[in-house]
C-alpha positions as CSV (number, residue, x, y, z in Angstrom):
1,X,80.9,125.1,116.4
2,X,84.0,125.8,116.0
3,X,84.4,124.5,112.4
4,X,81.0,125.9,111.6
5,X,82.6,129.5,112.5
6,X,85.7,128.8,110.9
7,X,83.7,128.0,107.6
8,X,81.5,130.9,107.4
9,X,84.6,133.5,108.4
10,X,86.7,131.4,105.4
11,X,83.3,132.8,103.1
12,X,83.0,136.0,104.3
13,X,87.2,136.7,103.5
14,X,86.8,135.4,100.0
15,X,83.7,137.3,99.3
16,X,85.5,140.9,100.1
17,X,83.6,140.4,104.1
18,X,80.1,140.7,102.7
19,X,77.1,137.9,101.4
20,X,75.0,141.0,100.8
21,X,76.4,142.7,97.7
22,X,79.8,143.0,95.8
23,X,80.7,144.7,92.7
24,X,81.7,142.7,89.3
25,X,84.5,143.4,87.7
26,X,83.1,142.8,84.3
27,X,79.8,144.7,84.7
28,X,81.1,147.7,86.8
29,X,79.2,148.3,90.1
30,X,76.1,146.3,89.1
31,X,74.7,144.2,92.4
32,X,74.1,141.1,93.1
33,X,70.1,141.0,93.0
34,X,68.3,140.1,96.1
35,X,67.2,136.2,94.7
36,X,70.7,135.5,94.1
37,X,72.2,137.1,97.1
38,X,69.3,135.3,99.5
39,X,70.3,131.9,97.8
40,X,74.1,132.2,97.9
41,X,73.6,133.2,101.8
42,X,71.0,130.1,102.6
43,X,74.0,128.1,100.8
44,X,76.2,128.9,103.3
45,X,73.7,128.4,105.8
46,X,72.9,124.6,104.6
47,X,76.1,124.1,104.3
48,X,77.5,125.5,107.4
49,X,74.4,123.1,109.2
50,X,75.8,120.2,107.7
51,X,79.4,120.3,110.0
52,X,78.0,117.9,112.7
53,X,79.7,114.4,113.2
54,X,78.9,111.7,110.7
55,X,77.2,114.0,108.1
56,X,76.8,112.7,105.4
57,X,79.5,113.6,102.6
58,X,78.1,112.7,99.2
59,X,74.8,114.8,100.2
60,X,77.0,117.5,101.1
61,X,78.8,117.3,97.6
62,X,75.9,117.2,95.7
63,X,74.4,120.4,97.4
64,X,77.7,122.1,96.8
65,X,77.2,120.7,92.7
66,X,74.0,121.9,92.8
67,X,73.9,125.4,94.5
68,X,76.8,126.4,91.8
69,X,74.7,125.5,89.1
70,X,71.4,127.5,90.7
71,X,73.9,130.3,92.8
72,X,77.1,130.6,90.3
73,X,75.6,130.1,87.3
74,X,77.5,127.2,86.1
75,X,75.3,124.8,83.2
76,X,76.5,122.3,85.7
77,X,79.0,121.2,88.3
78,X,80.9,118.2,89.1
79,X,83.5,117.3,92.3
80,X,86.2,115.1,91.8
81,X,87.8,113.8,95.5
82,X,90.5,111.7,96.1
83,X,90.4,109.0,98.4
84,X,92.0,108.3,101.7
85,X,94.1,105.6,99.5
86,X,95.0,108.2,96.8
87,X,92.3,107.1,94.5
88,X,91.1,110.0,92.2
89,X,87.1,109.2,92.1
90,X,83.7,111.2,90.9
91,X,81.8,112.3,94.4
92,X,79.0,114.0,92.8
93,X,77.4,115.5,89.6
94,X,74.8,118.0,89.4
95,X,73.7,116.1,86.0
96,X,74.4,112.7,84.5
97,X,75.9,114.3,81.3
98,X,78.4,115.4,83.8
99,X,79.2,112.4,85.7
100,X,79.8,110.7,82.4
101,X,82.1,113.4,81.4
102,X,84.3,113.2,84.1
103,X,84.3,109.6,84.3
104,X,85.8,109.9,80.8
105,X,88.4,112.5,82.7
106,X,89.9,110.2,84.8
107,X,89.6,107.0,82.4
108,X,91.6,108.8,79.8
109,X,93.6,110.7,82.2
110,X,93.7,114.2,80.9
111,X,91.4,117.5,81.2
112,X,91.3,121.0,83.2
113,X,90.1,118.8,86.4
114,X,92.7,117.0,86.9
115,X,95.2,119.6,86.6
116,X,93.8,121.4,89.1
117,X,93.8,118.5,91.4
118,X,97.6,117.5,90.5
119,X,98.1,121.4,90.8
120,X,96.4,122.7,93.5
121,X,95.9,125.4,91.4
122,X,93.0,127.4,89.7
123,X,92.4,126.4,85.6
124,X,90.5,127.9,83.2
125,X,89.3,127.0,80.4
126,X,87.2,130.0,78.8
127,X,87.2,128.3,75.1
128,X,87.3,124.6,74.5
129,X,87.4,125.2,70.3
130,X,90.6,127.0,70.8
131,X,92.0,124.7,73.7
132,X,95.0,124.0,71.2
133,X,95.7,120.5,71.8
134,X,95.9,121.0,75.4
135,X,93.2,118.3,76.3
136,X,92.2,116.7,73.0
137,X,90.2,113.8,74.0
138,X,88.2,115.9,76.8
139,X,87.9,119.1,74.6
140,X,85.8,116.6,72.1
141,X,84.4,115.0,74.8
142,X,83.2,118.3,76.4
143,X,82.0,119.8,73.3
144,X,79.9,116.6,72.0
145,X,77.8,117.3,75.7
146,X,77.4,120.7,74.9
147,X,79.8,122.4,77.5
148,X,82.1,125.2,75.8
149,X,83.9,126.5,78.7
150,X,85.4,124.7,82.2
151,X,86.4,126.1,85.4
152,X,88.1,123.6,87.8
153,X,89.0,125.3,91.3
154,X,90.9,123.7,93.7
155,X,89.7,121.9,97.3
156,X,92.8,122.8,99.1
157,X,93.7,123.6,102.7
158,X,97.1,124.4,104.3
159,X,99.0,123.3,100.9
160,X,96.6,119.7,101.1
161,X,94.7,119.4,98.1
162,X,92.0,116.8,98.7
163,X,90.0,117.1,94.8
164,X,88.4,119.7,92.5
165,X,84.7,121.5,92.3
166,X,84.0,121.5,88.6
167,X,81.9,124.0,86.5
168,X,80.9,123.4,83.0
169,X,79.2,126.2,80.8
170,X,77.9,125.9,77.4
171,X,79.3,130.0,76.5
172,X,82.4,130.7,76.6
173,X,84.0,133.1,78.4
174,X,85.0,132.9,82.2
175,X,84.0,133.9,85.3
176,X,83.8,137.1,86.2
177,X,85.6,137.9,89.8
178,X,82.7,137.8,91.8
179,X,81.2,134.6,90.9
180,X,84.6,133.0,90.6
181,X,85.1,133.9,94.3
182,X,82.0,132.9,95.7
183,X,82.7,129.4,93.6
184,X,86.2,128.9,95.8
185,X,84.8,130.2,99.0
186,X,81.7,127.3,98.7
187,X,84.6,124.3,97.6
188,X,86.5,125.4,100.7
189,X,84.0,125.2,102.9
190,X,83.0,121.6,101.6
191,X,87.3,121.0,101.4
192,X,87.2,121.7,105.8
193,X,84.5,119.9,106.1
194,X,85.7,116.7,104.6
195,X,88.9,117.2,106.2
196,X,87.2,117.7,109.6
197,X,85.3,114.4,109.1
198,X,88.7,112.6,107.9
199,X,89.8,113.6,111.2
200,X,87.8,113.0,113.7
201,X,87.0,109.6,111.8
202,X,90.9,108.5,112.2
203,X,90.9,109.7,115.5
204,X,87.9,107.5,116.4
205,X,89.6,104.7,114.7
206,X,93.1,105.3,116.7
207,X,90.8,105.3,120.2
208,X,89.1,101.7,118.9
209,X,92.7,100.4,118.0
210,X,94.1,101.3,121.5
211,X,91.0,100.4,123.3
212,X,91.2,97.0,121.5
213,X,94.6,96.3,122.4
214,X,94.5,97.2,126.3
215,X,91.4,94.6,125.9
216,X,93.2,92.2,124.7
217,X,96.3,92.4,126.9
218,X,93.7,92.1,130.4
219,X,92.7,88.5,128.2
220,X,95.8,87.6,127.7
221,X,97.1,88.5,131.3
222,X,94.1,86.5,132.4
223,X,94.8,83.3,130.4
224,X,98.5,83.5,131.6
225,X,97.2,83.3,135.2
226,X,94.5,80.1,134.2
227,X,97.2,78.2,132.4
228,X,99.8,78.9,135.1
229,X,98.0,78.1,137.7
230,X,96.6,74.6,136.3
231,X,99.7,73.5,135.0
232,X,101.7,74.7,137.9
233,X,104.0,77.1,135.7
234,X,105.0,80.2,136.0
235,X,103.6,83.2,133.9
236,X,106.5,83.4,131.8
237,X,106.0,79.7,130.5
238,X,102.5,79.8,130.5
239,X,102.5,82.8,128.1
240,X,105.2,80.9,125.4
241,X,102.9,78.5,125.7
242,X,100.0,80.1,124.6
243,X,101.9,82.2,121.6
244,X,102.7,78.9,120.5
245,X,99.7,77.7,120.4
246,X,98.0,80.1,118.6
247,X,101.3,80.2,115.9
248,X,101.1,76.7,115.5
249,X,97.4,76.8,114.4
250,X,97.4,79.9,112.4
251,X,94.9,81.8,115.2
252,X,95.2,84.9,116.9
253,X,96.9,85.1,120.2
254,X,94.0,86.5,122.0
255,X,91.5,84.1,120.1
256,X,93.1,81.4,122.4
257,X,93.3,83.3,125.1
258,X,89.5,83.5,125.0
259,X,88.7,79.9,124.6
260,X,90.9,79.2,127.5
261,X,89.1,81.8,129.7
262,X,86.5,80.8,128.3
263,X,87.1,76.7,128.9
264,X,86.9,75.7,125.5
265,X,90.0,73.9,125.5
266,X,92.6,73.8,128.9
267,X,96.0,73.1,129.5
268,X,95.9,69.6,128.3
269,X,95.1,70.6,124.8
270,X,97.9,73.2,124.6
271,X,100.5,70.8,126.3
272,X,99.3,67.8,123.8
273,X,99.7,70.5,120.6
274,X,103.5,70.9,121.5
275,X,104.2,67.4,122.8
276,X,105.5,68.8,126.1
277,X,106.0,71.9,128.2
278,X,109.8,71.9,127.3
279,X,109.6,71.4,123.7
């Protein structure tokens, strides 16, 4: 709940404190009309609903691609994310043109998306016929689909930027403050949520590491006492036997540990293997 809160007061601040209605700076004190405002606030309800553990990221992606396009007014969306290896990859596409598009991106290395990304900053694009060489492949790229303009915003938190939300148009011109605002507030919400689920999945990871490893130390400590106690040996020597053991035939140390709990093989086997005790 507490993500969920932090999400919708993160909105709230980047839309001036208000869903309901908010000048634009480009057409004076026109509102937002009620369809538009009713969508943009069920957005961020659906969104918001979606911060519960294991949800389901690529869904939550492609509602994010898809509300811009229906709320922001975007011809179509696109979110690039990079992975928890530092791959750059394509999460979701509000269209296949799209995908494609930004497949091309990151094959060719060069476009508005991907400076955003390595920037963690805002770009603009509001005229790909007078990009000026900035991104030649993409600009022709962009233009054969029929998409004029690009606006790549940043999902970043605390100085971590984790990929870019992606809007294509096929005018040019850019987004006027309003829209552009609502377009961040959406990509940071999806940004925490992401980052939520990368936490709490590598915490869960570090607690099945740790639990594994006090598991395997009561095996071990049990197949120290089994081998001592039928070969006569203290723990100590019982132990280097059994790591040599398992070095000697490639095998994990509590793999053998197991089979001699388990009376697959006793001391006699792991005596024979070294030739003697003393060896």
């Amino acid at each position: 709940m507490a993500v969920v809160e932090g999400c919708r007061r993160r909105i709230t601040g980047n839309l001036g404190g208000s869903l309901v209605t908010s000048p634009s700076i480009r057409g004076g004190a026109k509102e937002i009309d009620m369809a538009r405002e009713s969508m943009l606030a069920q957005t961020l309800v659906e969104l918001a609903d979606s911060l519960v553990d294991d949800f389901d990221v690529v869904e939550l992606l492609t509602l994010l691609t898809d509300r811009c396009v229906e709320v922001i007014g975007a011809s179509a969306a696109g979110i690039m994310l990079v992975s928890t290896d530092g791959e750059l990859g394509v999460m979701a596409s509000s269209n296949e043109a799209t995908r494609i598009l930004e497949l091309f991106e990151l094959q060719c290395q060069e476009g508005p998306c991907l400076d955003c990304y390595r920037s963690g900053a805002l770009v603009v694009a509001p005229d790909l016929t007078e990009a000026d060489g900035r991104w030649p492949h993409f600009a022709v790229e962009s233009l054969a689909a029929g998409f004029r303009s690009v606006h790549a915003l940043p999902m970043r938190l605390r100085g971590q930027t984790i990929g870019a939300l992606n809007l294509f148009r096929t005018q040019a011109g850019s987004l006027d403050e309003l829209d552009a605002r609502a377009a961040q507030a959406l990509a940071d919400v999806a940004t925490i949520a992401i980052l939520q689920n990368r936490a709490l999945r590598a915490a869960q990871v570090v607690n099945e590491e740790l639990q594994s490893a006090l598991y395997s130390r009561i095996v071990i400590e049990q197949a120290k006492g089994v081998v001592a106690e039928q070969a006569n040996i203290d723990v100590e020597k019982a132990f280097t036997l059994l790591r040599r053991y398992a070095r000697n035939h490639g095998r994990r140390l509590v793999d053998v540990a197991h089979d001699v709990i388990d009376r697959k093989f006793g001391v006699a086997d792991l005596m024979s293997s070294e030739g003697e005790l003393g060896s």
